[in-house]
C-alpha positions as CSV (number, residue, x, y, z in Angstrom):
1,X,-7.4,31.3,-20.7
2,X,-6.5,33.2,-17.5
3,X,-3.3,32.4,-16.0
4,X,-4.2,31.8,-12.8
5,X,-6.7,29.4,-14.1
6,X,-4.2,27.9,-16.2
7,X,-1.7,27.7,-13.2
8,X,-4.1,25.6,-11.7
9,X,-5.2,23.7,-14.3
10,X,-1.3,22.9,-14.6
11,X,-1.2,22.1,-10.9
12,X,-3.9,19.7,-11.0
13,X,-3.2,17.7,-14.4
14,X,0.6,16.6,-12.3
15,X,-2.1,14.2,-10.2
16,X,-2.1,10.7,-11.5
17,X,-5.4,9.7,-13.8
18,X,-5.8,13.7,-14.0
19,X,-5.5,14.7,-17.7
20,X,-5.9,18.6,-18.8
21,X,-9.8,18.5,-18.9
22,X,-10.6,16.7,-15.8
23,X,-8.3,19.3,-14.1
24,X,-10.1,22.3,-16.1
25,X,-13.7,20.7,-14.6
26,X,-12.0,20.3,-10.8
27,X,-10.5,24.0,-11.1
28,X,-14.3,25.3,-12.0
29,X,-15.6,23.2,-9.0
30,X,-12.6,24.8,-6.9
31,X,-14.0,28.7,-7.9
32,X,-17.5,27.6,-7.1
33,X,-16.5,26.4,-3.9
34,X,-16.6,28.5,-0.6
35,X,-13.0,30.2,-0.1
36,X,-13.1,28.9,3.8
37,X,-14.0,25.6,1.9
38,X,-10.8,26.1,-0.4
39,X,-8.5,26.9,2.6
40,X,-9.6,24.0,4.8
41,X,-8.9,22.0,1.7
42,X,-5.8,23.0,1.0
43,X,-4.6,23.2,5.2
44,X,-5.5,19.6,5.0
45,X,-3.2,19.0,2.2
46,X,-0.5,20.8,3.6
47,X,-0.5,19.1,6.9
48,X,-1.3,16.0,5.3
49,X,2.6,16.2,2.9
50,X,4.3,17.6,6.1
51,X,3.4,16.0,8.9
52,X,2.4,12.2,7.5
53,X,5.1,9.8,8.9
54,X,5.9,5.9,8.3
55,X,5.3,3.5,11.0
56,X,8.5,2.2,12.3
57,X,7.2,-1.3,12.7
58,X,5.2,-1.6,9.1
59,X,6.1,1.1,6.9
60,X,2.6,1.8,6.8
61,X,1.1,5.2,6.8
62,X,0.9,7.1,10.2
63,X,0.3,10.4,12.4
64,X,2.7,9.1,15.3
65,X,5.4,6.2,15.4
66,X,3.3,3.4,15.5
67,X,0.1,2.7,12.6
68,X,-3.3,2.8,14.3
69,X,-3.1,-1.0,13.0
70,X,0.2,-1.6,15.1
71,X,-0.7,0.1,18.0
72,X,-4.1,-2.4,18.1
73,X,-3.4,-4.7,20.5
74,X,-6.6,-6.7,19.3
75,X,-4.7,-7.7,16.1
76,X,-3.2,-11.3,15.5
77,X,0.9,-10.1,15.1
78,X,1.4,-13.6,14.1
79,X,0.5,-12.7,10.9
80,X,1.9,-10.1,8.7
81,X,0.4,-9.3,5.4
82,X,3.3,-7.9,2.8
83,X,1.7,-5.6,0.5
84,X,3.1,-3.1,-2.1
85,X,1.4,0.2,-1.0
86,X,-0.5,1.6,1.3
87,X,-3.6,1.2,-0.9
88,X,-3.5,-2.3,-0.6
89,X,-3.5,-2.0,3.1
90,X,-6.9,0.0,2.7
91,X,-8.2,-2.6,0.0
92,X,-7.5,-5.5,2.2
93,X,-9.1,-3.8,5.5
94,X,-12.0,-3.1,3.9
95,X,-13.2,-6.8,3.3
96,X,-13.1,-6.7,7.2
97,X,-11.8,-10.5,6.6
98,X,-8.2,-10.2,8.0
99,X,-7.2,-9.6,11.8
100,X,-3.3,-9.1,11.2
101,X,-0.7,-7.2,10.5
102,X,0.7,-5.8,7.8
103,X,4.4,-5.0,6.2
104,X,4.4,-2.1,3.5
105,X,7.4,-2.5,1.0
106,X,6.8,0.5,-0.6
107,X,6.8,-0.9,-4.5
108,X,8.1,-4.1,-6.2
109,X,11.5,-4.9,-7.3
110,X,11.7,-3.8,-10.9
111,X,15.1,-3.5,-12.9
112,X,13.6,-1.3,-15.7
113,X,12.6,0.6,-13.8
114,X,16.1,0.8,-11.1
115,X,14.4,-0.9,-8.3
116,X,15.7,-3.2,-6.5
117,X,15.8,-5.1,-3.5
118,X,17.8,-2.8,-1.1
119,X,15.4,0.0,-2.6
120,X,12.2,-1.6,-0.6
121,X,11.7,-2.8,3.6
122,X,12.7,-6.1,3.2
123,X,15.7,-5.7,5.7
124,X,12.6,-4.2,8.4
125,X,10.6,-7.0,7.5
126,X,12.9,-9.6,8.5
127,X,14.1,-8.0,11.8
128,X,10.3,-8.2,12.4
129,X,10.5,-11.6,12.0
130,X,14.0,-11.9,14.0
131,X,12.5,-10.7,17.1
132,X,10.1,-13.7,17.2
133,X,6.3,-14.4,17.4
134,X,5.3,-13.9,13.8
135,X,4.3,-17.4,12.5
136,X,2.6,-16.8,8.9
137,X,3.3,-14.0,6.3
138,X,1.3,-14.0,3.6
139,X,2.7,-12.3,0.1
140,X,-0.2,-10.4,-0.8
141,X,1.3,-8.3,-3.7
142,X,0.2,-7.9,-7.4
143,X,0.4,-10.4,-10.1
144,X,2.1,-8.3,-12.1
145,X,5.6,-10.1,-13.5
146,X,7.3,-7.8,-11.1
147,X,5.2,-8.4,-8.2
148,X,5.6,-12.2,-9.1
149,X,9.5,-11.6,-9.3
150,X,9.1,-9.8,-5.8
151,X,7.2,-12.9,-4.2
152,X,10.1,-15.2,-5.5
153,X,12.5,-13.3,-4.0
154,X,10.6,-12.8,-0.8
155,X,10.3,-16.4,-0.4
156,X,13.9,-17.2,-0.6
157,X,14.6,-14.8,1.9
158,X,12.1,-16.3,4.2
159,X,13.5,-19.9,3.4
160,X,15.8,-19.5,6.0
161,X,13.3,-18.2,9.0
162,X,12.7,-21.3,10.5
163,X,9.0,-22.1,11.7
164,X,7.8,-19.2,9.7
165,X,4.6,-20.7,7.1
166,X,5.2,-18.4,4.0
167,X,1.7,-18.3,1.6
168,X,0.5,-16.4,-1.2
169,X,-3.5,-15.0,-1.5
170,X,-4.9,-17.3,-4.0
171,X,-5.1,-16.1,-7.0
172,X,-9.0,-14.9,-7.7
173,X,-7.2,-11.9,-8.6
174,X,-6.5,-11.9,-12.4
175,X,-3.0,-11.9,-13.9
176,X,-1.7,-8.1,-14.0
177,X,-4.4,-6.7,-12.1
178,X,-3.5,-4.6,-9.0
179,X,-4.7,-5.1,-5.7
180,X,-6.6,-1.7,-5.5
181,X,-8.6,-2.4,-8.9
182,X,-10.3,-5.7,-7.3
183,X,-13.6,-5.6,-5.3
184,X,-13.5,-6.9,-1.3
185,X,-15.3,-10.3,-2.5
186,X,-12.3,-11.1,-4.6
187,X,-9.4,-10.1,-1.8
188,X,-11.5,-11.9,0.8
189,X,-12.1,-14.8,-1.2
190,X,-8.2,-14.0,-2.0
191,X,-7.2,-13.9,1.4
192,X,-9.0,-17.2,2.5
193,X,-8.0,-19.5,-0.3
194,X,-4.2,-17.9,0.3
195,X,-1.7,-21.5,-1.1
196,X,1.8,-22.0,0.2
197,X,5.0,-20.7,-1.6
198,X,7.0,-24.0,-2.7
């Protein structure tokens, strides 16, 4: 094999779900492909990693300080949906069911792995909360047992914000599936049949 092809090939199998033959068929695709195609490709990557920011509000995904979801003034910001990633964000907009906001965590708590509550936005998520107005948030995370360990310790925190509802999305989603694996009908079905944290 050619070593720039093999360069590549290395390149591409680092992406997640990529093994060494579906990066060996996306290289070929890649040398079939236009070379302005390849560049704007690549440019688009590159200012993608370098200039992609957090939103200060949500920790959600952002070209300027504020999420395009944030800076709506048409959403309901008595509501904040706490997700894991941004993923979820995209799996529950796309049900076009929920009018919100949203708080990105940024993972789960999980000790095998050396997370742990000071290692996700919990602190920005209740400072949120501190400044008033937000009424519900609903733990929309994964029923994995470390999202499930994440949600208990969420709503303990949230215990002491008074007049704050705290509710999980029912669960139509299976034990141990992730958020971005289920279909819209099952997070908006989620979403509507959300129960209260005890």
């Amino acid at each position: 094999m050619s070593q720039l092809l093999d360069n590549v090939v290395g390149e591409l199998a680092k992406l997640p779900g990529v093994g060494r033959r579906t990066a060996l068929r996306l290289a070929m695709h890649i040398l079939r492909m236009d070379p302005a195609e390849v560049g704007e490709m690549t440019a688009a990557m590159s200012d993608f990693r370098n200039h992609i920011r957090y939103c200060v509000r949500c920790n959600n995904l952002s070209d300027t300080e504020l999420c395009p979801i944030c800076a709506d003034p048409s959403r309901d910001r008595s509501t904040v949906c706490i997700v894991e990633q941004v993923k979820d964000v995209i799996s529950i907009e796309n049900t076009r069911q929920y009018n919100g906001v949203y708080h990105v965590l940024g993972g789960v708590i999980s000790p095998m792995q050396g997370i742990g509550p000071s290692d996700l936005k919990i602190d920005l998520l209740l400072d949120n909360i501190a400044r008033g107005g937000i009424k519900e948030v609903i733990l929309a995370l994964s029923t994995t047992v470390e999202g499930e360990t994440t949600v208990f310790y969420i709503s303990r925190r949230l215990a002491q914000c008074e007049g704050v509802k705290v509710s999980t999305i029912a669960r139509g989603i299976g034990f141990g599936d992730e958020l971005d694996y289920a279909d819209e009908l099952t997070i908006a079905h989620a979403l509507h049949n959300r129960t209260a944290v005890k």
